[in-house]
KEKE-3310 file (N, C-alpha, C; in steps of 0.2 Angstrom, whole numbers, plus 5000, padded with zeros to 4 digits):
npx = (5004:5000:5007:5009:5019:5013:5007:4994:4985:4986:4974:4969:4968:4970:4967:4972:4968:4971:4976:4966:4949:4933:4925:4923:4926:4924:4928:4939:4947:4955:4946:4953:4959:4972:4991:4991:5000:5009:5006:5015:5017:5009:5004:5004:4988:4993:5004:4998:4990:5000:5005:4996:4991:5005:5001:4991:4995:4999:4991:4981:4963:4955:4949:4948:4945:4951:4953:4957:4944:4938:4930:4936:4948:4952:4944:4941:4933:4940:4951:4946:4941:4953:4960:4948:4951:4963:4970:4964:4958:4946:4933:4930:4929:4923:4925:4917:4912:4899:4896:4898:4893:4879:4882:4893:4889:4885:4892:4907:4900:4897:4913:4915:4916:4910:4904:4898:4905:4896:4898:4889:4880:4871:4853:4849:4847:4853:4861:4868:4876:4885:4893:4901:4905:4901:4894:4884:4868:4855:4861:4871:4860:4856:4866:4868:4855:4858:4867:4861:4854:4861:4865:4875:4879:4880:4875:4884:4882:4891:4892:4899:4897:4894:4896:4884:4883:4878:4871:4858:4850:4853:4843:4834:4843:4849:4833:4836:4840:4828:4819:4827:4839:4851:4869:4870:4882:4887:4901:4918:4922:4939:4955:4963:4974:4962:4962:4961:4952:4936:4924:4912:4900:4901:4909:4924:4937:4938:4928:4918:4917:4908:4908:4905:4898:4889:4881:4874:4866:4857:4849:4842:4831:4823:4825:4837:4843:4856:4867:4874:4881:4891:4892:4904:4923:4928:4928:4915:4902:4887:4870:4850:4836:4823:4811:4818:4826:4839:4855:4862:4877:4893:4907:4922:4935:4943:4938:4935:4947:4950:4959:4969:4963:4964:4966:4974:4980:4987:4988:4996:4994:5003:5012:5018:5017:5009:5006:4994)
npy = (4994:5011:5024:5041:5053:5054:5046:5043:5032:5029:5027:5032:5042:5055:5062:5072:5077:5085:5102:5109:5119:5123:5132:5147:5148:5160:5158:5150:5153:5166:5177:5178:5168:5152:5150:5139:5120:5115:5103:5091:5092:5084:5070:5055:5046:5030:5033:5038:5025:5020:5024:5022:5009:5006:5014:5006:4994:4995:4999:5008:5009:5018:5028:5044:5056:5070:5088:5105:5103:5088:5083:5088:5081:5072:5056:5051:5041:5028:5028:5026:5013:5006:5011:5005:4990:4988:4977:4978:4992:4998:5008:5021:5039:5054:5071:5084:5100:5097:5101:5094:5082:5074:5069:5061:5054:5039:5033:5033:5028:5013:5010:5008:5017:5023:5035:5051:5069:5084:5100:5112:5130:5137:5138:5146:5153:5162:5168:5157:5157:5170:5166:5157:5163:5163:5151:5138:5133:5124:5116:5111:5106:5094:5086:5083:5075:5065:5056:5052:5043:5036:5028:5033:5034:5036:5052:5067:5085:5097:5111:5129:5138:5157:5172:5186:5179:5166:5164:5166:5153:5144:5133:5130:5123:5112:5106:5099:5085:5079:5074:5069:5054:5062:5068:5084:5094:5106:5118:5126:5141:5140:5147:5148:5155:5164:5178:5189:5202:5198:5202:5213:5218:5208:5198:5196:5184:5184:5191:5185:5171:5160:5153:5135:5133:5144:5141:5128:5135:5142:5133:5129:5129:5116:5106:5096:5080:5073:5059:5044:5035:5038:5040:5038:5037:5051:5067:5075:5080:5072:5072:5072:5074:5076:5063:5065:5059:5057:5065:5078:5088:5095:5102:5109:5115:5125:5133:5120:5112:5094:5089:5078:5066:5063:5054:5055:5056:5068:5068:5077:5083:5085:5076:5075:5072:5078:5078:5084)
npz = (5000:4996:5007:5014:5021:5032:5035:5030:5019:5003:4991:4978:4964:4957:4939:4928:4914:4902:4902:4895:4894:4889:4896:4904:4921:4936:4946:4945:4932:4923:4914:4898:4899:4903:4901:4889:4887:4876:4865:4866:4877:4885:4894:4885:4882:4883:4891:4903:4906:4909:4922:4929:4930:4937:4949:4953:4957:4969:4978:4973:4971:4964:4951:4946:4932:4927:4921:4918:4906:4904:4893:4882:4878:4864:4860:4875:4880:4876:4883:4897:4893:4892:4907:4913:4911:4919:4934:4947:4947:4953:4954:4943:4939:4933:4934:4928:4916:4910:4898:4887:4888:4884:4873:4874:4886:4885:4877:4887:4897:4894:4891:4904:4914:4931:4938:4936:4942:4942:4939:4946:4946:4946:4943:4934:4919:4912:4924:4926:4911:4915:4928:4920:4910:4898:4893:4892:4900:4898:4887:4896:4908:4898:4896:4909:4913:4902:4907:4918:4909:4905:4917:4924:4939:4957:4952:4956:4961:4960:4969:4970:4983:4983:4989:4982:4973:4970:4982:4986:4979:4985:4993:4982:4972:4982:4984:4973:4977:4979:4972:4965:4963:4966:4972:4980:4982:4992:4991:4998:4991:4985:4985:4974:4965:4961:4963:4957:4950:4945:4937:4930:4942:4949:4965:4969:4976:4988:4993:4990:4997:5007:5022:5025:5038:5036:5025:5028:5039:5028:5023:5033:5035:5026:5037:5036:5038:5045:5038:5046:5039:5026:5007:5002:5001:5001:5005:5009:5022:5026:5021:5021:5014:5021:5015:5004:4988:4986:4992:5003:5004:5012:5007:5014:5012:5018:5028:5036:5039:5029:5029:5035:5035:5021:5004:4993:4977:4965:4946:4935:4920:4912:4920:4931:4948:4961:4980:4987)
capx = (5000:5006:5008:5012:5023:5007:5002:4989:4985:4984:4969:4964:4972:4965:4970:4972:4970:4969:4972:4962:4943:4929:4921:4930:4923:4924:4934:4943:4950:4953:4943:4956:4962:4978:4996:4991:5005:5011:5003:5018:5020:5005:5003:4997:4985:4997:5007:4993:4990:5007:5008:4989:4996:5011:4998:4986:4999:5002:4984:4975:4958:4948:4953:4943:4947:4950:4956:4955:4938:4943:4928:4936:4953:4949:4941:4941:4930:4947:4956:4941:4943:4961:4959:4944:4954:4968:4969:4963:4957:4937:4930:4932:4926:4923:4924:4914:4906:4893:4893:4898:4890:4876:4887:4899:4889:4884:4899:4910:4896:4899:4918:4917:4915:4903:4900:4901:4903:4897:4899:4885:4882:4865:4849:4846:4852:4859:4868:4874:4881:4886:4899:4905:4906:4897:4892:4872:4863:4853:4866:4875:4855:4856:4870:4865:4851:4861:4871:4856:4851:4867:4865:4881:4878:4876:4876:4884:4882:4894:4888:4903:4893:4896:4892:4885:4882:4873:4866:4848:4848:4854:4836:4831:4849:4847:4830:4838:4838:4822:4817:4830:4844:4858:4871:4871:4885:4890:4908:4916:4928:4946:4960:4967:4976:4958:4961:4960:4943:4931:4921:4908:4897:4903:4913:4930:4935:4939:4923:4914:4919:4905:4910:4900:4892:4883:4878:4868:4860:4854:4846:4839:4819:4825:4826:4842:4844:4864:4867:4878:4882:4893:4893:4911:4927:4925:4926:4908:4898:4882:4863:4846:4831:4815:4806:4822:4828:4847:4859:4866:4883:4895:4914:4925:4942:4944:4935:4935:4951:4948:4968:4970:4958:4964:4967:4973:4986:4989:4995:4997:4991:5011:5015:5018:5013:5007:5001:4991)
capy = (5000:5018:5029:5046:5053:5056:5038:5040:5028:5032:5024:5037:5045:5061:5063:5077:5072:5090:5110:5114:5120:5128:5139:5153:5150:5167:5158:5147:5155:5172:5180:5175:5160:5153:5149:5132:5117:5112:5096:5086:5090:5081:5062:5052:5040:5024:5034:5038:5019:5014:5025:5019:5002:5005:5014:5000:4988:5000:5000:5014:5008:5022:5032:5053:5058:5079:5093:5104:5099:5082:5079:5092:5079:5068:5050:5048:5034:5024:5029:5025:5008:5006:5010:4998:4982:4984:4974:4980:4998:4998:5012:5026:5042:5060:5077:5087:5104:5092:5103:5087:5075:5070:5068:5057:5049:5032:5029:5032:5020:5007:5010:5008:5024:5022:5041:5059:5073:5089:5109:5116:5133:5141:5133:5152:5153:5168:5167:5152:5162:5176:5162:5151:5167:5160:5143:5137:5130:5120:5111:5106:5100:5090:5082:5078:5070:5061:5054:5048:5040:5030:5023:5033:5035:5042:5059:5071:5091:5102:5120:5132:5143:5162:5176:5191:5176:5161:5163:5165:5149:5136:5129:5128:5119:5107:5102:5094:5079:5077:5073:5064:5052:5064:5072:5090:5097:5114:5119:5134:5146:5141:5151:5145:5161:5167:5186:5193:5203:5191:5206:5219:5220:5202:5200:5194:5177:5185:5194:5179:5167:5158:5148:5129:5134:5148:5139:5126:5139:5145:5128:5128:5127:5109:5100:5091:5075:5068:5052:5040:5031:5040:5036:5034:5039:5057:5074:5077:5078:5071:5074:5070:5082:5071:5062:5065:5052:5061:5067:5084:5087:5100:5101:5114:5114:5132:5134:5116:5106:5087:5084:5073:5060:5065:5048:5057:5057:5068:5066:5081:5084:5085:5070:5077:5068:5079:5075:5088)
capz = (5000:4997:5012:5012:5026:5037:5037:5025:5012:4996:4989:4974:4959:4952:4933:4922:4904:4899:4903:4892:4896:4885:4900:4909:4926:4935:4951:4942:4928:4920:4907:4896:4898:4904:4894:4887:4888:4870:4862:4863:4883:4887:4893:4879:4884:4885:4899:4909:4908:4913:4928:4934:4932:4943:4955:4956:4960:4975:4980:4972:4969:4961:4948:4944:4928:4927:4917:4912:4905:4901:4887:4877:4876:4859:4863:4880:4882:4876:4889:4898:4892:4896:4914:4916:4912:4924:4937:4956:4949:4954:4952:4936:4939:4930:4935:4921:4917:4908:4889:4880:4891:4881:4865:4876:4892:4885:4877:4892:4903:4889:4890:4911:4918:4936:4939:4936:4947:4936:4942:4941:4952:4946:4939:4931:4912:4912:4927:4921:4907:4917:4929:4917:4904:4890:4897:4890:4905:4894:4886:4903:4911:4894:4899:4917:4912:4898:4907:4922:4907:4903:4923:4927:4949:4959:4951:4960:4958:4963:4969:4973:4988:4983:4991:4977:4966:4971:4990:4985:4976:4989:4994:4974:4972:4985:4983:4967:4978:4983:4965:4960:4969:4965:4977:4978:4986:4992:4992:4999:4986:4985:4983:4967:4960:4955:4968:4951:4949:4942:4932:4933:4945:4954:4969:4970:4979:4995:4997:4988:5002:5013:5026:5025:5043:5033:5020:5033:5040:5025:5020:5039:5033:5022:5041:5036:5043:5045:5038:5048:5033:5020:5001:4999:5007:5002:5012:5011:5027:5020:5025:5016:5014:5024:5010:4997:4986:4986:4997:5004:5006:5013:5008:5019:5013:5019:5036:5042:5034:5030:5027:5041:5030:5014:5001:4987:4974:4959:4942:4931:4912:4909:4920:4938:4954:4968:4984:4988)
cpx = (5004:5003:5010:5017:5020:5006:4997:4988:4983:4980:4965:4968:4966:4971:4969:4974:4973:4969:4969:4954:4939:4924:4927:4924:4924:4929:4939:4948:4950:4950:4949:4959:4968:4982:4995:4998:5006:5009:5010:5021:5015:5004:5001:4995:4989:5002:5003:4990:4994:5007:5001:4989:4999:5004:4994:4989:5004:4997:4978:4970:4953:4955:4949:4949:4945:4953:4959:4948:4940:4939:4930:4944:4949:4948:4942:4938:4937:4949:4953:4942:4948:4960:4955:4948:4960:4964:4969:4959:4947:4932:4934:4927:4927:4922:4922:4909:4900:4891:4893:4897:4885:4878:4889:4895:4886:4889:4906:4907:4899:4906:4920:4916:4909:4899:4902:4901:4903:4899:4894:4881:4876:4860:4846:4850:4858:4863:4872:4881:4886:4896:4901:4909:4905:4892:4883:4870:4860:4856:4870:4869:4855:4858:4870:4860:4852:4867:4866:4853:4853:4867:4873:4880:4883:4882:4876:4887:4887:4893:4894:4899:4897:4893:4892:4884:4877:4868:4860:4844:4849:4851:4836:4837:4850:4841:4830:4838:4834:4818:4820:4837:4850:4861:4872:4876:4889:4895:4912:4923:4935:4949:4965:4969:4971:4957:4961:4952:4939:4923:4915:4901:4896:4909:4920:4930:4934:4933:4916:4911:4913:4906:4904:4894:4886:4878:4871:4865:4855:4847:4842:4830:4819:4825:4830:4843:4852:4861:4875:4882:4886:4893:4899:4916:4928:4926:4920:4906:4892:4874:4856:4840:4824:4812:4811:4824:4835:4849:4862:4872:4887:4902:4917:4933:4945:4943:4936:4940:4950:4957:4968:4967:4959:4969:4971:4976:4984:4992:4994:4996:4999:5015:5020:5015:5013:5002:4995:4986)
cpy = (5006:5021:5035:5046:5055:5051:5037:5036:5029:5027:5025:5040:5047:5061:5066:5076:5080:5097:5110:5114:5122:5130:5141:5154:5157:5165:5152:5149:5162:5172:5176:5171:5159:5150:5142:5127:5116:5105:5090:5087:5086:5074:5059:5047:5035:5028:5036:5030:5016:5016:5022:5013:5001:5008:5008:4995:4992:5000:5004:5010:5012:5028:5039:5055:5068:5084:5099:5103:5093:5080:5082:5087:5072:5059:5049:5045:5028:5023:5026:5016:5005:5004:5005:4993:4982:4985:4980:4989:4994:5001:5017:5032:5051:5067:5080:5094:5104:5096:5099:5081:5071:5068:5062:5050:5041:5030:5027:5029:5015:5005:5008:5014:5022:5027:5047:5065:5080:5095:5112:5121:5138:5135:5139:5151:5156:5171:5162:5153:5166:5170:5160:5157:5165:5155:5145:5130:5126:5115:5107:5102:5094:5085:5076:5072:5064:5055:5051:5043:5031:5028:5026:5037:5032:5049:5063:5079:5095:5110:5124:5137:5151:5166:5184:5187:5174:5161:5161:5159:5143:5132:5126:5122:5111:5103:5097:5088:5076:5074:5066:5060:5054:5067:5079:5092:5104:5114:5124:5137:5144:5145:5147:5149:5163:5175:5189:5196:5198:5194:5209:5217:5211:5202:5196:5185:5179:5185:5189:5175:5166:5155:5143:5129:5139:5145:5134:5130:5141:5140:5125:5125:5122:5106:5097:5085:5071:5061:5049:5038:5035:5036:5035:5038:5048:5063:5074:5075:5077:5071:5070:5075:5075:5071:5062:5059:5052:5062:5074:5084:5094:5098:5108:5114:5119:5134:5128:5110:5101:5086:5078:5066:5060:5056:5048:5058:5060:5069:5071:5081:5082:5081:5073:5073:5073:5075:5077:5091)
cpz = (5000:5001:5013:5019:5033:5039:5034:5020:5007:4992:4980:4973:4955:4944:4930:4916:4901:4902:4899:4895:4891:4888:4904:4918:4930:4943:4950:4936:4924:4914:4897:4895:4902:4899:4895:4889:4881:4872:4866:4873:4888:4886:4887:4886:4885:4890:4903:4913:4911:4920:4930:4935:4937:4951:4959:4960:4969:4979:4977:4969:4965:4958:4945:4935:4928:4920:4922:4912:4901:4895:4881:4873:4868:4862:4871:4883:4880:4880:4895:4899:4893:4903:4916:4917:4916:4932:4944:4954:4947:4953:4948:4935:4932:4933:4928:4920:4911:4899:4887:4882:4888:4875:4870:4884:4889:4883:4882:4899:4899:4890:4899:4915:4922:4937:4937:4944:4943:4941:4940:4948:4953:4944:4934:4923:4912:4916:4927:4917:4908:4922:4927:4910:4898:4889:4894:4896:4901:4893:4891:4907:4906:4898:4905:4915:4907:4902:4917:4916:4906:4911:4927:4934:4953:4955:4956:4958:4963:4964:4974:4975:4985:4983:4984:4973:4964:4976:4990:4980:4979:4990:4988:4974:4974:4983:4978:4968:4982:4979:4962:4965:4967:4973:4978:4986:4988:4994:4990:4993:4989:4984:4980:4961:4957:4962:4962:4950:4945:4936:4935:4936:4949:4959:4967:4976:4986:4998:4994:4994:5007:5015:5026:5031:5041:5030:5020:5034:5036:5022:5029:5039:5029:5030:5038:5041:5042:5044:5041:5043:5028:5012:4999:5003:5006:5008:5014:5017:5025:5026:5019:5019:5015:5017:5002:4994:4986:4992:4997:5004:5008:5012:5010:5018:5015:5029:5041:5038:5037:5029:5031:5037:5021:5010:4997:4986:4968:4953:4937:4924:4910:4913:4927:4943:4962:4974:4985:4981)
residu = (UNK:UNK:UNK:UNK:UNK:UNK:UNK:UNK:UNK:UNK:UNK:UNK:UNK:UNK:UNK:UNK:UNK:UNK:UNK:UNK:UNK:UNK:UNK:UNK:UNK:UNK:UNK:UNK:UNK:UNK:UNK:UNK:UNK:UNK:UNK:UNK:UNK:UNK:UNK:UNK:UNK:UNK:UNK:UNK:UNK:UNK:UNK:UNK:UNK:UNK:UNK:UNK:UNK:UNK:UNK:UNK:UNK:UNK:UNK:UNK:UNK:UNK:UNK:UNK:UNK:UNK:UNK:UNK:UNK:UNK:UNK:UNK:UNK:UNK:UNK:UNK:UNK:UNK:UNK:UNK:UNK:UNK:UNK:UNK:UNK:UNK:UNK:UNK:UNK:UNK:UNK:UNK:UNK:UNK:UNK:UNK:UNK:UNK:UNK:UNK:UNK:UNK:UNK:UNK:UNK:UNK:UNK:UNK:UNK:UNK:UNK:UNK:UNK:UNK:UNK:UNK:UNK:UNK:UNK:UNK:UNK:UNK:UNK:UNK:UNK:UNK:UNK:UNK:UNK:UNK:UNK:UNK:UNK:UNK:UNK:UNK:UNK:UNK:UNK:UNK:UNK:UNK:UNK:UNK:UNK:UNK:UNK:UNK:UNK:UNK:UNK:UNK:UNK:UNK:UNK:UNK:UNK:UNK:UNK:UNK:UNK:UNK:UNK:UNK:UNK:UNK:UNK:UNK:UNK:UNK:UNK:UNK:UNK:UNK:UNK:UNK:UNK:UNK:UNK:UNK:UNK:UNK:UNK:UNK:UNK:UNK:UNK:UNK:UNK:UNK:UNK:UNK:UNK:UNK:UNK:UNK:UNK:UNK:UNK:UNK:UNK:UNK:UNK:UNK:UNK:UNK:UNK:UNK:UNK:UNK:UNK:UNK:UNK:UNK:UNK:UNK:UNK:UNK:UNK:UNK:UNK:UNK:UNK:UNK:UNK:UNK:UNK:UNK:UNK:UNK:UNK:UNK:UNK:UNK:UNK:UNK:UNK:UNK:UNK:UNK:UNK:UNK:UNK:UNK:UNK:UNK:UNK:UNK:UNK:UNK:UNK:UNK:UNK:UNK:UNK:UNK:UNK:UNK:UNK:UNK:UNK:UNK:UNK:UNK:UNK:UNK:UNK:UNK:UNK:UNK:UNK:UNK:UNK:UNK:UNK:UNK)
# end
C-alpha cells in the first residue's frame, strides 16, 4: 500500500487528461484564459496507463478523471477503456462541466465509467452564462440528464457557495435531491490564483467566500437529517432532505480542513505527481 509521510494511504488518483477548458469559470479561471501546455508536453494515453498500472499495484483503487475539461481531450471513452481492464482499479470516475455529456455519456458507461461529478452553480440561464462566461445551461442540464440516462451514479452536483452570486439559490439547488437520487454538494471558494477581479458587477473570491456553517444555516427550513452512513470515502459531510431520494453534502476545505483524511494522489496533464 502507498503511504504518504502522514500515514495516510493512498487509495485514489485524480488525473488530468487536459488543461484545456471551453468555459472561463469566474473563480477558476481568467477572462482569458491561461498559457496552454504544448501538444507534445502532454501524457498520451498509454502513459497515463502505465503509471495507473504501477499505481494499482500499489493499492489505488479508484481512479477521477479531470482537466482541464477532460471531454474536450479527443476519445476519451478509450482511455476509459484502458483504465477499466487493469487489474485492482474499481472504480472510474469524471469530473465534468457536463457541455459534451450527452454527446459522450453512454459511450463512456459502455467504456466503464461508474459516475460523474458535474459543476453546476446556478439553475438560472443567464447566470449560468454570466459564471462560466458564456456557458448554456441548457446544454450542461442535457448532459446531466444524459448521462442519468446512461446509469452513470450516483450523480453528483457540485455547487461552489458564493456570496454576490449564488446565495439565493441554495434551497432551489438542494431540493435537486428530493426529485431525483443525486448528490448535491456545496463547496466553499478556493483560493486558486483566482484574487484577480472576476468582472463587473461580481465579487471577487475574497469577498465571495462563505463559510460551510453559513451555508447550513441558509438551508435551515430543508430540516436536514445527518446520515451516519457516507457514500464513499469522500470529504463530504452528508445529509438527506426528509422524503428525498438524494443526498446533501458540505465540503469545507477552507473553514473546516479534512487533510488529516485526505486519500489522494495527483498526476498532472504533463506528468507530475502531487500529493496535495
Amino acid at each position: 500500500m502507498l503511504k504518504d509521510s502522514w500515514g495516510r494511504s493512498i487509495t485514489y488518483l485524480r488525473v488530468s487528461v487536459t488543461d484545456r477548458c471551453n468555459l472561463r469559470c469566474v473563480y477558476c479561471m481568467p477572462p482569458e484564459g491561461i498559457r496552454l501546455l504544448p501538444h507534445d508536453a502532454i501524457l498520451r494515453y498509454e502513459e497515463i496507463v502505465e503509471v495507473v498500472r504501477c499505481a494499482a499495484e500499489h493499492g489505488v483503487r479508484e481512479v477521477r478523471l479531470t482537466g482541464g475539461e477532460p471531454l474536450t481531450r479527443p476519445n476519451l471513452p478509450a482511455l476509459v477503456g484502458m483504465l477499466a481492464a487493469i487489474p485492482g482499479i474499481q472504480d472510474i470516475s469524471l469530473t465534468t462541466n457536463a457541455l459534451l455529456l450527452e454527446r459522450f455519456a453512454l459511450p463512456l458507461a459502455e467504456a466503464g465509467l461508474k459516475r460523474v461529478n458535474i459543476s453546476l452553480d446556478t439553475l438560472r440561464p443567464e447566470r449560468f452564462a454570466r459564471i462560466t462566461r458564456g456557458g448554456s445551461f441548457e446544454q450542461a442540464w442535457r448532459g446531466i440528464l444524459a448521462a442519468e440516462a446512461a446509469g452513470l451514479a450516483p450523480i453528483k452536483i457540485n455547487v461552489v457557495a458564493m456570496r454576490g452570486v449564488n446565495e439565493d439559490e441554495f434551497p432551489e439547488l438542494a431540493r435537486l435531491a428530493v426529485d431525483h437520487p443525486w448528490q448535491v454538494r456545496f463547496i466553499e471558494v478556493m483560493p486558486i490564483k483566482n484574487e484577480s477581479p472576476w468582472g463587473e458587477d461580481l465579487p471577487n473570491s475574497e469577498t465571495a467566500f462563505i463559510p460551510i456553517g453559513e451555508v447550513q444555516e441558509r438551508l435551515a427550513s430543508l430540516s436536514l437529517e445527518p446520515l451516519d452512513e457516507k457514500s464513499g470515502p469522500g470529504p463530504a459531510r452528508e445529509y438527506r432532505i426528509p422524503g428525498g431520494l438524494g443526498r446533501i453534502g458540505f465540503i469545507s476545505p477552507v473553514s473546516e480542513h479534512f487533510c488529516a483524511t485526505c486519500n489522494r494522489l495527483r498526476l498532472t496533464s504533463d506528468g507530475f505527481l502531487r500529493p496535495c
